[in-house]
Biopython code that builds the backbone (N, CA, C, O; Angstrom):
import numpy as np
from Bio.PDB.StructureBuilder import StructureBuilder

atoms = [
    (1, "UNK", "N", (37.165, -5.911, 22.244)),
    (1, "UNK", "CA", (36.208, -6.286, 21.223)),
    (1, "UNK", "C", (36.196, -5.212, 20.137)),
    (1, "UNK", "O", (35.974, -4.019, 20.339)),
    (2, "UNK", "N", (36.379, -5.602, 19.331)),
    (2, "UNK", "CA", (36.562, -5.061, 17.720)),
    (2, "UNK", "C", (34.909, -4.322, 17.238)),
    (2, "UNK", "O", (34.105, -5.032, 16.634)),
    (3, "UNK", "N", (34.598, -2.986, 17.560)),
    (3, "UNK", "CA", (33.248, -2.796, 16.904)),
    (3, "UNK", "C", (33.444, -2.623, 15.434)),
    (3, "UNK", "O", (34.447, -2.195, 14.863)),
    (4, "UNK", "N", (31.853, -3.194, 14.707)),
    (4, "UNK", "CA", (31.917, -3.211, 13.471)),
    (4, "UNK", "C", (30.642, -2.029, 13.089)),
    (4, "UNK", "O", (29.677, -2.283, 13.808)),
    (5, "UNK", "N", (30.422, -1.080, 12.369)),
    (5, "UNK", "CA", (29.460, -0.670, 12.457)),
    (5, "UNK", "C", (28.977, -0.950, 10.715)),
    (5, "UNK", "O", (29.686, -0.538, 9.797)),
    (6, "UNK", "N", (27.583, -1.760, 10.460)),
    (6, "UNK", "CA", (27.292, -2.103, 9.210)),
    (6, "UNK", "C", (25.838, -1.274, 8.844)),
    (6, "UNK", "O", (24.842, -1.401, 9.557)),
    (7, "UNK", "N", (25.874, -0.247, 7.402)),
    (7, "UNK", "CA", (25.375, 0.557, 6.761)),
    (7, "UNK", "C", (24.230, -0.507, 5.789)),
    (7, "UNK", "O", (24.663, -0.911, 4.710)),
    (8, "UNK", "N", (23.448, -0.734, 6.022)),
    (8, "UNK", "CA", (22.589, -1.081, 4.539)),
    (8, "UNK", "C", (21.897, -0.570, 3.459)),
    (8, "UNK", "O", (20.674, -0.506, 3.581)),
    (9, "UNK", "N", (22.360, -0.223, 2.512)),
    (9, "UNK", "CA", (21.875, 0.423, 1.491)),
    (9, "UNK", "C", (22.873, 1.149, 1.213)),
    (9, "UNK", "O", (23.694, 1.345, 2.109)),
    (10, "UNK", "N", (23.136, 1.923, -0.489)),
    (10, "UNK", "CA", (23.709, 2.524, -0.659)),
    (10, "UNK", "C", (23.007, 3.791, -1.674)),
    (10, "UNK", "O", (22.962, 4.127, -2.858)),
    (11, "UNK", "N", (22.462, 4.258, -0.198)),
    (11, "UNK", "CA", (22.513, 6.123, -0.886)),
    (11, "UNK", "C", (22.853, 7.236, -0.333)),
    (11, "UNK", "O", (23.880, 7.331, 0.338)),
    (12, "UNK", "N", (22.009, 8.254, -0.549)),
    (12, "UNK", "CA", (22.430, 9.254, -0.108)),
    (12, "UNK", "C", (22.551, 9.340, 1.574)),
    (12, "UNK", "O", (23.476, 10.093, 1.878)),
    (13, "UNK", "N", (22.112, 8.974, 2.322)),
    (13, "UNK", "CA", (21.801, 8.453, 3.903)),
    (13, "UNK", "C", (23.236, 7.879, 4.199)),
    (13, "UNK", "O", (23.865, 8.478, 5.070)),
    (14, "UNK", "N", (23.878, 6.734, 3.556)),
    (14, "UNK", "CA", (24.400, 5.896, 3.757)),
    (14, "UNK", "C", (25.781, 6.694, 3.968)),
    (14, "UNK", "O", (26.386, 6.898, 5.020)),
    (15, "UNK", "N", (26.127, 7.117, 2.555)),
    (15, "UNK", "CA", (27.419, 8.186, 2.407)),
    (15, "UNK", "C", (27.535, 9.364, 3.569)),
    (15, "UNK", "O", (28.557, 9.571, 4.224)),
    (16, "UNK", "N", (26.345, 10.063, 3.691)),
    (16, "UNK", "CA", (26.120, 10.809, 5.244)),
    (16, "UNK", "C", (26.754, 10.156, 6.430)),
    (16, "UNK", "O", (27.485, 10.745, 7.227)),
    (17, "UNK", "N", (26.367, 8.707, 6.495)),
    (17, "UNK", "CA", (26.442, 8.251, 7.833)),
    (17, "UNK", "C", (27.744, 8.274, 7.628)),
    (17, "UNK", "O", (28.500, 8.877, 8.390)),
    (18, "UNK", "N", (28.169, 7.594, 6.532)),
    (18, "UNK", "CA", (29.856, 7.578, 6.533)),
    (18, "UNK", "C", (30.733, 8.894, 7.367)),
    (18, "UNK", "O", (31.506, 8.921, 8.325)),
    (19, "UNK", "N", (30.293, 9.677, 6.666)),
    (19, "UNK", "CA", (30.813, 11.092, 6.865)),
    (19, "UNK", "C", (31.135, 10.975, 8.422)),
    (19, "UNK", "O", (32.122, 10.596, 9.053)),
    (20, "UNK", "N", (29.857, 11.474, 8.773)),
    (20, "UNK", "CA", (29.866, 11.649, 10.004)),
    (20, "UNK", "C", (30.382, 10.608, 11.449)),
    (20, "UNK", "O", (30.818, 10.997, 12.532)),
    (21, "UNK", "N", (30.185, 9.487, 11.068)),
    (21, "UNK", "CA", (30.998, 7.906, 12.118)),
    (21, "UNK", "C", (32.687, 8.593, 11.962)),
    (21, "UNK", "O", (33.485, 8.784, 12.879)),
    (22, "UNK", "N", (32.860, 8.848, 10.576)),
    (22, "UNK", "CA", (34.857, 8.980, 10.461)),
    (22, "UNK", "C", (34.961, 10.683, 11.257)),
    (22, "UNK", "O", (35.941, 10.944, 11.954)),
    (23, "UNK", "N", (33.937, 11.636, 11.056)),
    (23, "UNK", "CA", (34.467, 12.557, 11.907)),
    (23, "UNK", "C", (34.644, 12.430, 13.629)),
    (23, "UNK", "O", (35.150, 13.276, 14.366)),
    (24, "UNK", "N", (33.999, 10.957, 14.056)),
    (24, "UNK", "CA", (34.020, 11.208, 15.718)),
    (24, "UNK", "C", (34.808, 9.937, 15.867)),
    (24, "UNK", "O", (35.446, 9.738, 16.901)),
    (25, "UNK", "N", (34.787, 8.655, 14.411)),
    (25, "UNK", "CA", (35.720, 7.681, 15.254)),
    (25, "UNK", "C", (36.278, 7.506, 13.698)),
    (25, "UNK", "O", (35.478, 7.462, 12.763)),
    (26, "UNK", "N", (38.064, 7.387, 13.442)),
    (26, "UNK", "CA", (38.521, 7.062, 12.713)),
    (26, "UNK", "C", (38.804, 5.320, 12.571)),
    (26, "UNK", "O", (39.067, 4.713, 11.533)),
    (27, "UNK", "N", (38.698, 4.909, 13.585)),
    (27, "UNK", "CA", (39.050, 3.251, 13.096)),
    (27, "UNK", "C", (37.799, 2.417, 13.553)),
    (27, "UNK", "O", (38.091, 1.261, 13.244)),
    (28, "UNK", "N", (36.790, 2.416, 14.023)),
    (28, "UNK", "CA", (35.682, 1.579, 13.398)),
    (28, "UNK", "C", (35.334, 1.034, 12.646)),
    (28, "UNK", "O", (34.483, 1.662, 12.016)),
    (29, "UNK", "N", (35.550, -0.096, 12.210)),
    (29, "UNK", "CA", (35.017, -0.880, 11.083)),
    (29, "UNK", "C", (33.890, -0.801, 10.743)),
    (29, "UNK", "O", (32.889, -1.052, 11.413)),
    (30, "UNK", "N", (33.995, -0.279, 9.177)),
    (30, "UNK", "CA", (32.443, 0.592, 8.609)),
    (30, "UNK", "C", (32.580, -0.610, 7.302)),
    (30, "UNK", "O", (33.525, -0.565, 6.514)),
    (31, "UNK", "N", (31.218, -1.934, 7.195)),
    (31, "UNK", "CA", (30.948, -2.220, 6.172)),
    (31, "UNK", "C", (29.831, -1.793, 5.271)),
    (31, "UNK", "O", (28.839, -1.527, 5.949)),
    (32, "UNK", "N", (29.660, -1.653, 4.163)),
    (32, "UNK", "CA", (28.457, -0.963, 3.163)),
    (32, "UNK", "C", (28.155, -2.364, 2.534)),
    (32, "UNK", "O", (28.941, -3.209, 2.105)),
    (33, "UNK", "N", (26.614, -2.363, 2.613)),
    (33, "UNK", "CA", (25.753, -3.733, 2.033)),
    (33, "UNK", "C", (25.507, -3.070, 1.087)),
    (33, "UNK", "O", (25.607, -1.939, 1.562)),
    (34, "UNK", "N", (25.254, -2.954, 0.072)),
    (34, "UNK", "CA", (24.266, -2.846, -1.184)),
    (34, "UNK", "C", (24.133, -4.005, -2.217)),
    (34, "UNK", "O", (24.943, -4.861, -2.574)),
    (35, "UNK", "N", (22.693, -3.721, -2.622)),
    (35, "UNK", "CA", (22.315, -4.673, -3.827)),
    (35, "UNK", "C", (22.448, -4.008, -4.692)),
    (35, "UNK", "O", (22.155, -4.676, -5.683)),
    (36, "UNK", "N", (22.734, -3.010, -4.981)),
    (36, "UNK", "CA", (23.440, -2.627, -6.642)),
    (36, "UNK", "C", (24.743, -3.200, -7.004)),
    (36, "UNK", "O", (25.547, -3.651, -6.188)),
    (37, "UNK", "N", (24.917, -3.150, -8.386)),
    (37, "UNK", "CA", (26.295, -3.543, -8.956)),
    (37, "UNK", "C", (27.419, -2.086, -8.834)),
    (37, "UNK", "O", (28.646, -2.058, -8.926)),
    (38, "UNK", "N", (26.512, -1.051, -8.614)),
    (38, "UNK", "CA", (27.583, 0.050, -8.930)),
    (38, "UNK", "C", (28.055, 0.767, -7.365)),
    (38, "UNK", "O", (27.322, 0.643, -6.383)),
    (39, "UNK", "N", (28.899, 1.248, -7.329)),
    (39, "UNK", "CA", (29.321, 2.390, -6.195)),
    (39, "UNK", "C", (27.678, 2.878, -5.907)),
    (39, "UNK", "O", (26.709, 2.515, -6.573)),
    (40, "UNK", "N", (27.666, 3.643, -4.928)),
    (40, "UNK", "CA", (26.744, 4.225, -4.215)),
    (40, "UNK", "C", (26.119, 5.550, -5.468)),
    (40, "UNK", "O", (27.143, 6.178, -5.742)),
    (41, "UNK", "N", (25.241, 6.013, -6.066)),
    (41, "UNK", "CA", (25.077, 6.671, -6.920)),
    (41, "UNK", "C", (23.575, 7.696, -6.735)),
    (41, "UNK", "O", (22.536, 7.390, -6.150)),
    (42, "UNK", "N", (23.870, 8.813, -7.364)),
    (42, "UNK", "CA", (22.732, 10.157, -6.954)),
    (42, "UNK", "C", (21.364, 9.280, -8.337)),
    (42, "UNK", "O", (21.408, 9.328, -9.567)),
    (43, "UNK", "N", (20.227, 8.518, -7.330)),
    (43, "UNK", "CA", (19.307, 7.770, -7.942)),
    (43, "UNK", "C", (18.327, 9.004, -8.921)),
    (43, "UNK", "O", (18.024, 8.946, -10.113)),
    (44, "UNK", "N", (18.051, 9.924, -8.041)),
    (44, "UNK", "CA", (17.250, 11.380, -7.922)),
    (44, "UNK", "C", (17.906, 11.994, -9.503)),
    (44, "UNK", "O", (17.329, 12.915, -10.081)),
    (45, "UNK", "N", (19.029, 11.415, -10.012)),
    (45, "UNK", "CA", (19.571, 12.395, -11.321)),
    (45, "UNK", "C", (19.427, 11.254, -12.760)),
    (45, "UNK", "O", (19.927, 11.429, -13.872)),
    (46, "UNK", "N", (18.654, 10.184, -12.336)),
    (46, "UNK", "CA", (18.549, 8.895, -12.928)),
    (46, "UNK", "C", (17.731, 9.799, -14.283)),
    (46, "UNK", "O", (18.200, 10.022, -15.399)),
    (47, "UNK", "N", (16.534, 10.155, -13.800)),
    (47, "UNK", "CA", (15.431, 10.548, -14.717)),
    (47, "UNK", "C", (15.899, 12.343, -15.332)),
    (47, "UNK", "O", (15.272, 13.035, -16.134)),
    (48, "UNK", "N", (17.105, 12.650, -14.648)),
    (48, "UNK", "CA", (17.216, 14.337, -15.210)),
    (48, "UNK", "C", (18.515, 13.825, -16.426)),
    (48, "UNK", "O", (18.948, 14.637, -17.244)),
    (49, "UNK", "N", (18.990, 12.443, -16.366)),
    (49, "UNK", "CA", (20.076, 12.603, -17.331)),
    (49, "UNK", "C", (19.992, 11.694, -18.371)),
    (49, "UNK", "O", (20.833, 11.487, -19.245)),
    (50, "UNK", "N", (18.737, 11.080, -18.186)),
    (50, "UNK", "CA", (18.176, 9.860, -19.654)),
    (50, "UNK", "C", (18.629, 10.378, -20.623)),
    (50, "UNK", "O", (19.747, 9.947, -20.905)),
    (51, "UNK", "N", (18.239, 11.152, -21.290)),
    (51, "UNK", "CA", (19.221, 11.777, -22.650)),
    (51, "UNK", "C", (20.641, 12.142, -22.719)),
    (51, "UNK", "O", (21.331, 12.175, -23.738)),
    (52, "UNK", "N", (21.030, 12.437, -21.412)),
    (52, "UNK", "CA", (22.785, 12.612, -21.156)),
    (52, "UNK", "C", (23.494, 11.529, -21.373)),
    (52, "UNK", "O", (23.047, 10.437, -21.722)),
    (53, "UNK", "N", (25.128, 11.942, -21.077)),
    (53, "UNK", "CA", (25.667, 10.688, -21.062)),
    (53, "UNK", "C", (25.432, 10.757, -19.837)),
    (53, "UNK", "O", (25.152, 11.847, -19.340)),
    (54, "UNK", "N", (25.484, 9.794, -19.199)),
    (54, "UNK", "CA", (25.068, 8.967, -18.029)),
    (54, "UNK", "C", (27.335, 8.394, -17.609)),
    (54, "UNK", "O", (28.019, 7.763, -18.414)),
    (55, "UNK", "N", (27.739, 8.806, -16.492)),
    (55, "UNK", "CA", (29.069, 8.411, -16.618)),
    (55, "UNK", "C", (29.108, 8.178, -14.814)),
    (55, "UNK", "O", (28.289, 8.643, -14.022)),
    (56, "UNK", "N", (30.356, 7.294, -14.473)),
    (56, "UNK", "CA", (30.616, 7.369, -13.105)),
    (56, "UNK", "C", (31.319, 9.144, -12.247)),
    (56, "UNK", "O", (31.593, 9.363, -11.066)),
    (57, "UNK", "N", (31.379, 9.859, -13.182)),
    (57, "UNK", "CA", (31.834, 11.321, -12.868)),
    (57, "UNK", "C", (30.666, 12.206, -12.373)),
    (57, "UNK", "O", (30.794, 13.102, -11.539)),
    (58, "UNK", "N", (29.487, 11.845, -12.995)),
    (58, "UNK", "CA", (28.270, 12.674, -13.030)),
    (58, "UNK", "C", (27.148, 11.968, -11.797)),
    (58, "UNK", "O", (26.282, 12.519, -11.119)),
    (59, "UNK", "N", (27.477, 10.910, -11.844)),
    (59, "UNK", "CA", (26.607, 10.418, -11.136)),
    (59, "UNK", "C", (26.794, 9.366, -10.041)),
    (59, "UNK", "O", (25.857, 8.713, -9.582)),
    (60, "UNK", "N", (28.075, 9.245, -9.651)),
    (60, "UNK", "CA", (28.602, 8.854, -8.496)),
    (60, "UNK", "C", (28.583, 10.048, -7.093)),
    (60, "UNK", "O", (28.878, 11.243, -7.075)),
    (61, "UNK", "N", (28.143, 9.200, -6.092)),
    (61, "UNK", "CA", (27.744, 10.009, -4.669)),
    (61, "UNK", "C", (29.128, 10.706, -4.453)),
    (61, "UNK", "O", (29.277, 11.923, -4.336)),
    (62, "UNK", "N", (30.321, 9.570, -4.409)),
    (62, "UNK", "CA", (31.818, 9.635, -4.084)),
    (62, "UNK", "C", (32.362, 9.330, -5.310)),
    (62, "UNK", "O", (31.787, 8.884, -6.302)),
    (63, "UNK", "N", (33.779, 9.672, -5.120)),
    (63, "UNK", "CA", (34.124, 8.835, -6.398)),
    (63, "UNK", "C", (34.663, 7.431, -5.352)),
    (63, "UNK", "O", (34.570, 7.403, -4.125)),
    (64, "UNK", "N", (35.219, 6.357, -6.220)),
    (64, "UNK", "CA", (35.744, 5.058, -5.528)),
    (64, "UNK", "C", (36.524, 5.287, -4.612)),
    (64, "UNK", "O", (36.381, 4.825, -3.481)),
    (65, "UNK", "N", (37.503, 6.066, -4.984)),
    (65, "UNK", "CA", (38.314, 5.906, -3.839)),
    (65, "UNK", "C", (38.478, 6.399, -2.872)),
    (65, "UNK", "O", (39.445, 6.259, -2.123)),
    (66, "UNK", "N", (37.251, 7.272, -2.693)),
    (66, "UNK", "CA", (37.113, 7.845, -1.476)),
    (66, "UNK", "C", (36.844, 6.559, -0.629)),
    (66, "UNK", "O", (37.818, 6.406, 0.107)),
    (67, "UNK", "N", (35.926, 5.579, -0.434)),
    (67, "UNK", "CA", (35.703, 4.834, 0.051)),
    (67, "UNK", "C", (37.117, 4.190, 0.629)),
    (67, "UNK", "O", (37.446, 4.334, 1.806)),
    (68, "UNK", "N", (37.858, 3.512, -0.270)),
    (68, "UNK", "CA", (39.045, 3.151, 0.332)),
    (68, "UNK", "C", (39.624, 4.188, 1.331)),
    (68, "UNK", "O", (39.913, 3.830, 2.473)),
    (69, "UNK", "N", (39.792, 5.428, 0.930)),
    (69, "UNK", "CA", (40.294, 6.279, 1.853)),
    (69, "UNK", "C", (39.797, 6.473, 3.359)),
    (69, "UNK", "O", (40.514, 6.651, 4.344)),
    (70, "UNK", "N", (38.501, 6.402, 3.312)),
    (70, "UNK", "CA", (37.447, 6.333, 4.574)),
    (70, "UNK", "C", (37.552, 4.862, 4.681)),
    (70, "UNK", "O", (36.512, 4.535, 5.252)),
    (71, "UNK", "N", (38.180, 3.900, 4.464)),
    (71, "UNK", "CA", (38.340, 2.492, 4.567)),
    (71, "UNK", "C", (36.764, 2.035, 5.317)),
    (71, "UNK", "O", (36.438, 1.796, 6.480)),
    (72, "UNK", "N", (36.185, 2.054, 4.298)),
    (72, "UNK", "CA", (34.810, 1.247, 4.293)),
    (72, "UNK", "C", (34.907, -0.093, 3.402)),
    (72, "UNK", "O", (35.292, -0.127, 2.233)),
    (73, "UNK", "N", (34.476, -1.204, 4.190)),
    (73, "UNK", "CA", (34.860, -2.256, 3.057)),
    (73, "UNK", "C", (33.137, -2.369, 2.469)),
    (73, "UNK", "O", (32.072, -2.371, 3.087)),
    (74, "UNK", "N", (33.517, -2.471, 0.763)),
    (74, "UNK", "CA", (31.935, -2.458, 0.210)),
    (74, "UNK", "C", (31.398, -3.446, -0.130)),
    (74, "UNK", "O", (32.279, -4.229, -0.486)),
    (75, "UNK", "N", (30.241, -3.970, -0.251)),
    (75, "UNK", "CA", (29.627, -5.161, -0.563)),
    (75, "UNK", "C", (28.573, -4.883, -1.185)),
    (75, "UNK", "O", (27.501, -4.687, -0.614)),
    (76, "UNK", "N", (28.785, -4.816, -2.764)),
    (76, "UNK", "CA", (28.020, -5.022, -3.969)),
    (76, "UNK", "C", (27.253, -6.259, -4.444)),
    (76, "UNK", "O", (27.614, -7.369, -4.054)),
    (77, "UNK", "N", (26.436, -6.146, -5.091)),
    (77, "UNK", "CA", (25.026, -6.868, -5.287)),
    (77, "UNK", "C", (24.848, -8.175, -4.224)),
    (77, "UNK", "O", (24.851, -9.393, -4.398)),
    (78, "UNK", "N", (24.701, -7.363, -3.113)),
    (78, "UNK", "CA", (24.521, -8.416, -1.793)),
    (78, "UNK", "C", (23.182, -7.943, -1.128)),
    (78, "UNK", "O", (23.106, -6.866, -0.537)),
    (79, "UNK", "N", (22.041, -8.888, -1.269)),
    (79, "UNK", "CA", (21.432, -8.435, -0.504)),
    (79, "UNK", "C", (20.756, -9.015, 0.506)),
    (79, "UNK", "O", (20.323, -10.167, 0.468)),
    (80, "UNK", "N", (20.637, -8.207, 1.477)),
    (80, "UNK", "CA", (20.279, -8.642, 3.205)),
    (80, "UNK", "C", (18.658, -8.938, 3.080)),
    (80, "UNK", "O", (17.870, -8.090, 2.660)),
    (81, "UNK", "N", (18.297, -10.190, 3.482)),
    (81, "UNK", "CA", (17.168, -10.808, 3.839)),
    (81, "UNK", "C", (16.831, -11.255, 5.259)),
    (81, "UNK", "O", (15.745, -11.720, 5.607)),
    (82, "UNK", "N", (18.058, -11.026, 6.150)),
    (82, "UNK", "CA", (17.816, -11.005, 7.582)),
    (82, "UNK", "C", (18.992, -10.039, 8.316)),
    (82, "UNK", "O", (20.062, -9.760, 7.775)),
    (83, "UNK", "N", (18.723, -9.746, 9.182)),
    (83, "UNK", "CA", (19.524, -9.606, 10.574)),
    (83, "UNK", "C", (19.336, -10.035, 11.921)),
    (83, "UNK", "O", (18.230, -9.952, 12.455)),
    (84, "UNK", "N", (20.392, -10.511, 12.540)),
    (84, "UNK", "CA", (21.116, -11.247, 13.393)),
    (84, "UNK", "C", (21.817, -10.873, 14.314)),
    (84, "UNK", "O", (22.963, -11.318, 14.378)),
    (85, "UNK", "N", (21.309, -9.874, 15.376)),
    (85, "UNK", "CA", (22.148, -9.058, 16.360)),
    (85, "UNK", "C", (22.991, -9.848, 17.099)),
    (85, "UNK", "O", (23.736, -9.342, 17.938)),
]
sb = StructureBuilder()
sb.init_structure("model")
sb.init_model(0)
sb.init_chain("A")
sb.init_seg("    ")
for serial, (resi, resn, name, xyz) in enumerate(atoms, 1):
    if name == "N":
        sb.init_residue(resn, " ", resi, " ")
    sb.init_atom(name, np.array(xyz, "f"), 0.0, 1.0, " ", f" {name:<3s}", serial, name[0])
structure = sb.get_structure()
């Protein structure tokens, strides 16, 4: 049996968990739910960079392809209204 292990939300927690599942198991299937449109992003720097440019360099958790690399498959503006063990 194929374990899947599924993350909901995408923040700072989420990217952690990542971390840490790939340091003890490399092939577990890791999916990421989020209802945002964007990659996983530092929310906390939302209000310190209103006058900045605002870019995916500055304010991305990861960059993209880390994700592929940690082969997490992602699921953008999806959001979970139940679970179903």
């Amino acid at each position: 049996m194929n374990k899947i292990i599924v993350i909901i939300g995408g923040g700072i927690c989420a990217v952690s968990a990542i971390k840490a599942i790939r340091e003890v198991d490399v092939d577990v299937e890791i999916c990421l739910i989020e209802e945002e449109s964007f990659h996983p992003y530092y929310r906390i720097k939302l209000s310190k960079k209103i006058f900045d440019d605002i870019n995916d360099s500055n304010m991305l958790l990861q960059k993209k392809e880390w994700y592929e690399e940690k082969r997490v498959k992602l699921y953008s503006k999806k959001k979970v209204v139940k679970i179903d063990l």
